[in-house]
C-alpha positions in Angstrom: 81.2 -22.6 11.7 81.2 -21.5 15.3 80.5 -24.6 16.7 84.2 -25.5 14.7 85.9 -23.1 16.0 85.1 -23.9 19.5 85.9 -27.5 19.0 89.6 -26.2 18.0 90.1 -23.8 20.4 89.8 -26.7 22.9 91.7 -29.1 20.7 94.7 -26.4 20.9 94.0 -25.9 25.5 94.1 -30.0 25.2 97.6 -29.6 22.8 98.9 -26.6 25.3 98.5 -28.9 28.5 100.2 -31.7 27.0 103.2 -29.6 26.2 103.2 -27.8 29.8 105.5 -28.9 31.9 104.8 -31.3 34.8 105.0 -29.3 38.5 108.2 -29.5 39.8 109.0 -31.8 42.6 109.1 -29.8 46.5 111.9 -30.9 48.8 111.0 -30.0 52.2 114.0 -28.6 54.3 113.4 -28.0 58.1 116.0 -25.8 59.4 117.3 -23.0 62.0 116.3 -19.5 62.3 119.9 -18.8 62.4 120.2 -20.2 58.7 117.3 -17.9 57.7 117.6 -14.9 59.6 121.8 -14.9 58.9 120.7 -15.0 55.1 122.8 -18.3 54.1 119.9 -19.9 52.5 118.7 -16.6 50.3 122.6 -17.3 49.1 122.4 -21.2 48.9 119.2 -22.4 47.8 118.3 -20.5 44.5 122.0 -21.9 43.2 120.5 -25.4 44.2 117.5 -24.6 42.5 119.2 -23.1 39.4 121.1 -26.7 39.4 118.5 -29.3 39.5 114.6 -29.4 38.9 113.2 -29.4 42.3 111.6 -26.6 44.5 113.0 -26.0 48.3 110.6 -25.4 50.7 112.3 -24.0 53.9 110.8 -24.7 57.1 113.0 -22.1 59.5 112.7 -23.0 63.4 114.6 -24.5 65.9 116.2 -27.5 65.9 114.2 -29.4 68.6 110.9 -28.8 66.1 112.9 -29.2 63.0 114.2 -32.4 64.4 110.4 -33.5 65.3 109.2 -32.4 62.0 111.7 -35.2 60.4 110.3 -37.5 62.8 106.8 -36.6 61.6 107.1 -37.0 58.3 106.8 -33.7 57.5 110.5 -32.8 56.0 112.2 -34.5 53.9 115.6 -33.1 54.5 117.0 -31.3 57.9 120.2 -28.8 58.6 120.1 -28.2 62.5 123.0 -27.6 65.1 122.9 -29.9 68.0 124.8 -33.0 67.6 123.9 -35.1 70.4 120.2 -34.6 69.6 121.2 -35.4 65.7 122.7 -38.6 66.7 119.9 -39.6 69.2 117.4 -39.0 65.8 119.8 -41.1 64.1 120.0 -43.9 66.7 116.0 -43.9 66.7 116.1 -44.7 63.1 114.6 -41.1 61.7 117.2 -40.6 59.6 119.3 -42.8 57.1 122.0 -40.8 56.4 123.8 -37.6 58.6 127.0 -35.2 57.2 128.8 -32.6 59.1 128.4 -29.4 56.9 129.9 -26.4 58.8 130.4 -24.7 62.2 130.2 -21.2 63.6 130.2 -19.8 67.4 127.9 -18.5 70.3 128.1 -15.3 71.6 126.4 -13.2 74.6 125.5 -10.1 73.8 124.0 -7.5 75.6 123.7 -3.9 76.4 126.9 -1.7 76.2 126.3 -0.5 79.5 126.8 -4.0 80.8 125.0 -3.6 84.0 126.6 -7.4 84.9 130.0 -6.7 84.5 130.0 -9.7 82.1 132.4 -8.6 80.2 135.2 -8.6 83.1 134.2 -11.9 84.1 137.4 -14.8 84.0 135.2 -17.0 82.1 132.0 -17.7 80.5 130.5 -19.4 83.3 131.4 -16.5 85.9 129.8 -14.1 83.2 126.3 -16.6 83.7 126.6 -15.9 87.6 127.4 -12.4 87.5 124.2 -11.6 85.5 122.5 -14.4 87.8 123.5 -12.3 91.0 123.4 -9.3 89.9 119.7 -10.3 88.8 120.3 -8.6 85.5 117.3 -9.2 82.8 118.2 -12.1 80.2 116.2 -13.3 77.6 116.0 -16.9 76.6 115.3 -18.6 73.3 112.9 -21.1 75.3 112.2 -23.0 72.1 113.9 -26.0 72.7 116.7 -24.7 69.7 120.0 -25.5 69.4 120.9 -22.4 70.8 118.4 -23.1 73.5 120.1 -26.4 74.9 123.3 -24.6 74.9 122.2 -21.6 76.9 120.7 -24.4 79.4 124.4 -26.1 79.4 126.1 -22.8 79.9 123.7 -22.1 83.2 123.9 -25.7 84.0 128.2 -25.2 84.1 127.2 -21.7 86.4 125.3 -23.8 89.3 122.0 -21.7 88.2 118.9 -22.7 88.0 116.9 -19.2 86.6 113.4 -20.7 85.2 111.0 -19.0 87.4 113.2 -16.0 88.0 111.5 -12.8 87.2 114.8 -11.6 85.8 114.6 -14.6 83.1 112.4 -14.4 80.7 111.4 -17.8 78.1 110.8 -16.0 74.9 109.4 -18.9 72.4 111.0 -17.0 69.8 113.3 -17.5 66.8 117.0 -15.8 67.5 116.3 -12.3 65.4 112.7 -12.3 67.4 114.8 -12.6 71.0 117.7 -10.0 69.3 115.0 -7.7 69.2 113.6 -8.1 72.4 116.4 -8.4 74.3 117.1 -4.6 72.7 114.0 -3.6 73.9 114.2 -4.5 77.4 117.7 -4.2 77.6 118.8 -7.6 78.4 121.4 -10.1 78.1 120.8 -13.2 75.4 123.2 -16.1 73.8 123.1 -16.0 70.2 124.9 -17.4 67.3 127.2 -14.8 65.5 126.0 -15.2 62.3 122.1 -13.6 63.1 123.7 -11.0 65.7 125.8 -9.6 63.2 123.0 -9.2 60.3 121.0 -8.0 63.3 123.7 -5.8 64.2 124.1 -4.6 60.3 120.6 -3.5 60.6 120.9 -1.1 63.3 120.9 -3.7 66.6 122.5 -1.6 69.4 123.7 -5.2 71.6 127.2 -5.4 71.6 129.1 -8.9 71.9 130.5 -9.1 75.3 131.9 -12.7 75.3 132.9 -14.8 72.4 135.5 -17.2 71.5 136.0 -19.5 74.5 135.6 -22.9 75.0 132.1 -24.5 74.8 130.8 -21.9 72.5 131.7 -24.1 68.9 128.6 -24.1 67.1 128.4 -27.5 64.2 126.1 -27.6 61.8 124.7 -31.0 60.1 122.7 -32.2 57.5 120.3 -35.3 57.6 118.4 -37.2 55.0 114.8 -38.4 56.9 114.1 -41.9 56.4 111.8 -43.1 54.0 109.9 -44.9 57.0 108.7 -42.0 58.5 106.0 -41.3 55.6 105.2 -42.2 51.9 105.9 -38.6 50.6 109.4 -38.9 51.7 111.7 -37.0 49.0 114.8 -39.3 49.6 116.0 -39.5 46.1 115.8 -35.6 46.4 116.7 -35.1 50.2 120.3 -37.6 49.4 121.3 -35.3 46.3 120.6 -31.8 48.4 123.0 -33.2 50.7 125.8 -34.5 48.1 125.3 -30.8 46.9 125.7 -29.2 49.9 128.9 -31.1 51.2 130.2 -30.7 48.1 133.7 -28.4 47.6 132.3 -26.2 45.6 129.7 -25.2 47.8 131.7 -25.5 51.0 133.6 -22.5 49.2 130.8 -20.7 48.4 129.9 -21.3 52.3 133.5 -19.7 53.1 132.9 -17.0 51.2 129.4 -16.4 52.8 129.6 -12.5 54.9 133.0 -11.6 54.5 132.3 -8.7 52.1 130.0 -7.5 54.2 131.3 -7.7 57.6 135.0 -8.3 56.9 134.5 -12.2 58.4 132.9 -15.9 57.2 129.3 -16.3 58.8 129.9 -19.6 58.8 133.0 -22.1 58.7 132.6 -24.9 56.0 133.3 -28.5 58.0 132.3 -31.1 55.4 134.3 -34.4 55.3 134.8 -33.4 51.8 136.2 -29.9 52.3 138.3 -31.4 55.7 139.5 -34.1 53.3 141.0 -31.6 50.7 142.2 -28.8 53.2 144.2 -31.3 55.8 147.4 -30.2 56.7 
């Protein structure tokens, strides 16, 4: 009689597993820190994940490792902000298919005290030389990043040259890591908007100094890996996370993204999609 009853208790584990569902698929998505720290994906991918049967697995760094990452093998699906990098992926053949999904700024923060005077500069690049000169303290993403290469342009435009400077400092950090430090040691740092101001909302005491000037638009885009670059490739899955997230719908969502909590968009949605229906 036992010996039944053990042969139906398995019989029903054996019934229960067949009727289990099967693991859901995992799309890999290398991305930004500014994407992550800002909060945009907390918002964006549990509504993707509500929609469809897959599992997102975000990767947050900077672009130049996110973009190596595709190359890899080891992502399936990449939102990053540097275009001439994203097209020199494309040209290599790492990616089949890029889309333009949405755009926000650079800032330089830094102490209120502004011990640079970078704040009465007549441009951005005078602000770069006066902390230059001045030998203020400045702390740099140094992680290859998106908003790395564009710190490097920005000193580039100045005529300076600060690696090896003891008043510059190469972090390795993500952009909330480098918010904090820069606190710390009371320095000057470039940083997108979006992280600075949930930085700022949790009790950051930088202060923008320069924002809105030319050369500090900040474009986001999406890229599907290629299929080449490894066997585990999720393409079907990478191509449909993509459709999604240039989608109107979720271009408003994108919009919306921070204005009820800091009175202004994060982010400004830039699909070909959204441009398509909001022309003039």
């Amino acid at each position: 009689m036992l010996k039944r009853a053990f042969f139906f208790l398995l019989a029903l584990l054996a019934l229960s597993a067949c009727q289990r569902p099967s693991a859901l698929p995992h799309l890999r998505l290398a991305t930004t820190t500014s994407t992550q720290d800002s909060g945009l994906l907390d918002m964006l991918i549990p509504v993707f994940e509500e929609a469809y049967p897959v599992r997102v697995d975000v990767i947050a760094t900077g672009t130049g490792q996110a973009l190596k990452l595709g190359e890899d093998g080891n992502a399936d699906v990449l939102l990053v902000h540097d275009f001439e990098r994203e097209q020199a992926f494309m040209a290599a053949g790492y990616g089949v298919r890029r889309e333009d999904v949405m755009f926000n700024d650079f800032v330089l923060v830094g102490p209120a005290e502004d011990p640079a005077e970078a704040r009465g500069a007549a441009s951005m690049t005078e602000a770069f030389q006066r902390i230059a000169w001045s030998r203020a303290f400045f702390i740099s993403r140094g992680d290859s990043s998106g908003t790395h290469v564009r710190e490097q342009a920005l000193w580039e435009q100045a005529g300076i040259h600060p690696q090896g400077e003891d008043w510059y400092f190469s972090a390795g950090q993500g952009m909330g890591e480098v918010l904090t430090l820069a606190e710390e040691q009371r320095a000057y740092t470039l940083s997108d908007r979006a992280t600075f101001l949930r930085r700022q909302q949790n009790g950051l005491q930088l202060v923008i100094l320069r924002e809105k000037e030319e050369g500090l638009r900040n474009p986001y885009g999406a890229i599907v890996v290629s299929p080449a670059r490894g066997a585990d490739i999720q393409v079907e899955w990478a191509e449909t996370f993509v459709d999604w997230l240039i989608s109107v719908p979720v271009q408003q969502r994108i919009a919306r993204f921070g204005v009820d909590e800091f009175g202004q968009p994060l982010f400004f949605p830039d699909s070909r999609l959204w441009r398509e229906q909001n022309q003039p």
